[in-house]
C-alpha positions, 0 to 999 in steps of 0.5 A: 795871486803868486803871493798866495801860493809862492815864496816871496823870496825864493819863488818856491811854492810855499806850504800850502802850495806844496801841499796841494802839488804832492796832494795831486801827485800823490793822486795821480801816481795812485791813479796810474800805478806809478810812486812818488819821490819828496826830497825834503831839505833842512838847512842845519843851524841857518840861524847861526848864517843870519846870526853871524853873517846877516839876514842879507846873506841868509836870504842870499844862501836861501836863493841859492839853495832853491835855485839849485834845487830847481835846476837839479828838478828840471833836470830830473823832469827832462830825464824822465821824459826822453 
């Protein structure tokens, strides 16, 4: 089922998922009275790291820049909730 929802490579949630996550996010801010934040990465001229370098170490940068990302959102979720 995770495969469903989740990257096979990066574990983030996928498309879908992500749809479905801000749907309800976006439900319970309004519900609460409260916003909503969306970071939205683009990896500019990727193609040129899986051209030059190869899709081993395209897929390496991949892992690495969801890693990252979710560390700096835990930080942020355990910030907010002190």
């Amino acid at each position: 089922m995770k495969l469903a929802y989740f990257d096979a490579l990066t574990g983030l949630p996928n498309r879908e998922q992500s749809r479905n996550r801000l749907a309800s996010a976006v439900a319970a801010a309004k519900q609460h009275g409260r916003s909503v934040a969306v970071l939205y990465l683009d990896l500019d001229n990727f193609k040129r790291v899986n051209d030059t370098l190869g899709h081993a170490v395209g897929d390496e940068l991949l892992c690495l820049v969801a890693s990252r990302n979710a560390q700096f959102a835990a930080r942020g979720r355990r910030r907010r909730s002190r």
